[in-house]
N, C-alpha and C positions, 0 to 999 in steps of 0.2 A: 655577626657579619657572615661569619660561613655559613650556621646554615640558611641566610636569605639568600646567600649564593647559589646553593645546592637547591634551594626552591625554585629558584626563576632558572635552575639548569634543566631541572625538569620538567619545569611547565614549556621550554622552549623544543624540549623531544618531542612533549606532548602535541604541542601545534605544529609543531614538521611534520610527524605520524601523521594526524589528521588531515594532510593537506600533500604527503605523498609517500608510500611506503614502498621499498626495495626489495630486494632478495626475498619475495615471497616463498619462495619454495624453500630455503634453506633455512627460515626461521625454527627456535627450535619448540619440540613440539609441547614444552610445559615450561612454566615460569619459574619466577626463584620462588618461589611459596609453595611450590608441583602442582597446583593448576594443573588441567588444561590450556594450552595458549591459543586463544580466538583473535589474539588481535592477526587484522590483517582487512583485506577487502574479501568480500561474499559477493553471492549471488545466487538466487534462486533460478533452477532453470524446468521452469512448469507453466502450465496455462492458468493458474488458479488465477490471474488478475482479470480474467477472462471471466470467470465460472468457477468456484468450487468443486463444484458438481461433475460428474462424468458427465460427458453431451457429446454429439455429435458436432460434427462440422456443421455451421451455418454461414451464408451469404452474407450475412453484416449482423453488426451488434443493433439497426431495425431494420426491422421487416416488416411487408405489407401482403398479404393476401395476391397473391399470383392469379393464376392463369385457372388453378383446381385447387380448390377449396382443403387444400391439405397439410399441414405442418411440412412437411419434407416440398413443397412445392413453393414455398413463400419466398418470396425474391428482397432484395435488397429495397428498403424505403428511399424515397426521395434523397433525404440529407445524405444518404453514403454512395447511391446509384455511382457517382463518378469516379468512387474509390475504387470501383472493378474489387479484385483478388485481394490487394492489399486492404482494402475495407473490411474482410472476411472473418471469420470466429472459428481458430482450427479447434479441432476435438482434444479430449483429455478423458482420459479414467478418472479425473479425479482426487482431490484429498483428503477429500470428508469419510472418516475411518469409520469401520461398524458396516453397516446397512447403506450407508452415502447419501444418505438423508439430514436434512436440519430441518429438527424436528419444530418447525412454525406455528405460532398458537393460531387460527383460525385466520382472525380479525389481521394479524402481520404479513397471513402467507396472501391475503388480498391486497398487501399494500405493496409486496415481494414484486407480485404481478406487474399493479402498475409501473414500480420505477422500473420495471426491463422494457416495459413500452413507452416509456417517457425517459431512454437513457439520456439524450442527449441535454434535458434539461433537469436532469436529479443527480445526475452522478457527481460528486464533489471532485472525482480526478480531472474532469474538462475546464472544470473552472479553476485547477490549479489551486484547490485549498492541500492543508495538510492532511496527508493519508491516512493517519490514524495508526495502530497497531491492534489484527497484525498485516494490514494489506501492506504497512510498508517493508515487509519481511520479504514477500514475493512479487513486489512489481517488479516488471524486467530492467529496473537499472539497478547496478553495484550500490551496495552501502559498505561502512568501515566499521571494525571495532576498533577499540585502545582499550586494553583494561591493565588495570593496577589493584591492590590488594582491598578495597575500599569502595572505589566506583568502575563502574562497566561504561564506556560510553560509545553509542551507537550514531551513527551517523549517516545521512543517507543522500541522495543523488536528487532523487525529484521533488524539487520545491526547498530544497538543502537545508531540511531540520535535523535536531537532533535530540536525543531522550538518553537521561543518564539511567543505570543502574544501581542503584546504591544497596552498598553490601552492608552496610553499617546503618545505625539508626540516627535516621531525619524524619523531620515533621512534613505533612502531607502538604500539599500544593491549597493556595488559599481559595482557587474555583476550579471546576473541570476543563479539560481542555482537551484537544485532539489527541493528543500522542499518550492521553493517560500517568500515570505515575505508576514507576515501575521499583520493583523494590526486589533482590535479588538472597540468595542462600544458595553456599553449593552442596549439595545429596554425596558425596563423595567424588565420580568425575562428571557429574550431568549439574548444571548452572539452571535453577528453577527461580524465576521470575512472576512476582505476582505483580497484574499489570490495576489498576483504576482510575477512578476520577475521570471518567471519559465522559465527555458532555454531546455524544448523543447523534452527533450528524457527519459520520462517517460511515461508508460502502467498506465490504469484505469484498467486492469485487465488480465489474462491468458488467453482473446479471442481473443486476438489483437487490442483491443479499446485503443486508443491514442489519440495523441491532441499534439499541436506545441509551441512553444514560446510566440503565444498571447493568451496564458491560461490566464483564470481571472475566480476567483472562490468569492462566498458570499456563506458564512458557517452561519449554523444557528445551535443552541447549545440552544433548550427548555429543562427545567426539566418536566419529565413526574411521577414523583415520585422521594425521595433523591436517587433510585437506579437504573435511568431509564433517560437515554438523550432520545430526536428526535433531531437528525443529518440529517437535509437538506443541500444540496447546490445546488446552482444555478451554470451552467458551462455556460462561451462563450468565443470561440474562433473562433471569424471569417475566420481564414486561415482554417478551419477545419469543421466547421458547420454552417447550414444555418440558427441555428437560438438560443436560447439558449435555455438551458433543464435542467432538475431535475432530484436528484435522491435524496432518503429519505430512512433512516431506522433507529431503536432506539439501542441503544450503553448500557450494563450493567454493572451497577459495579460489579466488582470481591468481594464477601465478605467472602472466608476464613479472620481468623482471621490473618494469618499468606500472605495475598497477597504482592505480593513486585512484583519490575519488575526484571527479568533475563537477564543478557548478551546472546544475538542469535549473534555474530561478524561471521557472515556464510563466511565472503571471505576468512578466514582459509579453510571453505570444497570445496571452487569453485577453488580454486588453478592450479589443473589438466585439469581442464573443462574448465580453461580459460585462461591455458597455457603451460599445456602439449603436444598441439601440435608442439610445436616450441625445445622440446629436441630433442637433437641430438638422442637418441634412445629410442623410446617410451615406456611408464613406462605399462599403462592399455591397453593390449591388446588383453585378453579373458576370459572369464567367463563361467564356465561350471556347467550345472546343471544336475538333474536325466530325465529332460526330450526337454532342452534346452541347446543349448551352443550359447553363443555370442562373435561375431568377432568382436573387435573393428579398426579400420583404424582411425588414424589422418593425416590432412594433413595441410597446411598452403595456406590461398588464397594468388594470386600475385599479388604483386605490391601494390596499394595503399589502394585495397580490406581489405588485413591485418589489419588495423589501423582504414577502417569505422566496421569493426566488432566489435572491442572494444569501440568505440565512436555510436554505436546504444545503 
């Protein structure tokens, strides 16, 4: 009887942790085992959900051919024109380490292409599916840790999944799936994560940078101070690139006193977007402004077209 008491004592930290954590800043900065201590709420604070890539500032995540025929001259596409600023793509150096290249096999870096010019209807974040890892590391909402001596568990804001670590040995997941299986060993104070099983149809970010089913990721988790990770990972996926690559950048704890994680369940707001075309009579179909009005048209592709739309 005690210890099912001492079980359900701890599984009830566990689900108060997960659902809202105090004294951020005063937590202490290693466990009773001397860990590292990660538990708490992160945050990435980079443009990589944007682009890996260093880039420039652009007008919108699409653009169309302006006024001169020039990359620096392309003005914002249709679907975002009425986004003004807030529709806009700021610049970054970057976190793809080395050269700042991903190095693309030929055949991928044409397919690279299109989904940046077909964002709004390839990218998997508009439709609210799971993020995959590791874009869900650096999209700009908070995720949480809890960890205990045995499992890591990672927890996140948008679209409110979650991917255990397991530090001990389990049997691999029975099919692939978004967030991969992650399987974890600590190096002394750095937490390396081997991540797979990833089934293939998730973005690294809103430039069209993707990767296939033989994704295999090694995550690295240094303490750089108790309020300060370096989040490395190493990417290779052979069907996809020619060689493997890095990308790096440090992770900060959230330390209001009051941090917790919030429900983002967005496939309540993609609803319309991601099936409004199929009503018998269409619901959004103009929006008028003082100096704009926008015409909406939906349609429905044929035949089998239909069905890889929602399976991208």
């Amino acid at each position: 009887m005690t210890a099912a008491i001492a079980a359900a004592a701890v599984s009830a930290v566990i689900t108060l942790s997960m659902t809202r954590t105090l004294g951020q800043a005063s937590r202490p900065s290693r466990t009773t085992d001397g860990k590292p201590n990660f538990s708490g709420i992160w945050q990435a604070i980079n443009e990589a959900n944007w682009d890996l890539q260093a880039h420039e500032a652009r007008p919108g995540a699409v653009t169309q051919q302006g006024v001169y025929p020039y990359d620096f001259a392309r003005v914002p596409a249709a679907p975002v024109l009425a986004l003004g600023a807030a529709g806009g793509v700021p610049g970054s150096i970057g976190v793809v380490q080395g050269d700042g290249e991903i190095p693309y096999r030929p055949e991928a870096a044409a397919i690279r292409k299109e989904n940046a010019e077909h964002w709004i209807d390839r990218d998997p974040e508009l439709k609210c599916y799971l993020p995959g890892i590791p874009r869900a590391m650096y999209m700009p909402y908070p995720f949480q840790i809890v960890q205990s001596t045995n499992k890591i568990q990672m927890a996140y804001e948008f679209t409110s999944p979650a991917r255990p670590i397991h530090l001990d040995k389990v049997e691999g997941p029975p099919d692939d799936t978004y967030m991969g299986h992650s399987v974890g060993r600590w190096e002394g104070d750095t937490l390396v994560v081997d991540v797979t099983n990833f089934n293939g149809k998730n973005w690294f970010d809103r430039a069209g940078n993707f990767h296939s089913d033989a994704l295999h990721l090694v995550e690295r988790f240094t303490p750089i101070t108790p309020d300060a990770i370096r989040y490395e990972v190493t990417i290779e996926d052979p069907k996809t690139f020619t060689r493997p690559w890095r990308i790096a950048m440090p992770l900060y704890r959230r330390l209001e006193p009051n941090a917790q994680l919030l429900e983002y369940r967005c496939i309540e707001f993609v609803e319309e977007f991601l099936y409004g075309n199929l009503r018998k009579q269409q619901l959004v179909k103009r929006w008028e402004g003082e100096t704009i009005i926008v015409d909406v048209t939906r349609k429905v592709p044929p035949g089998e077209k239909l069905y890889e739309w929602y399976r991208k």
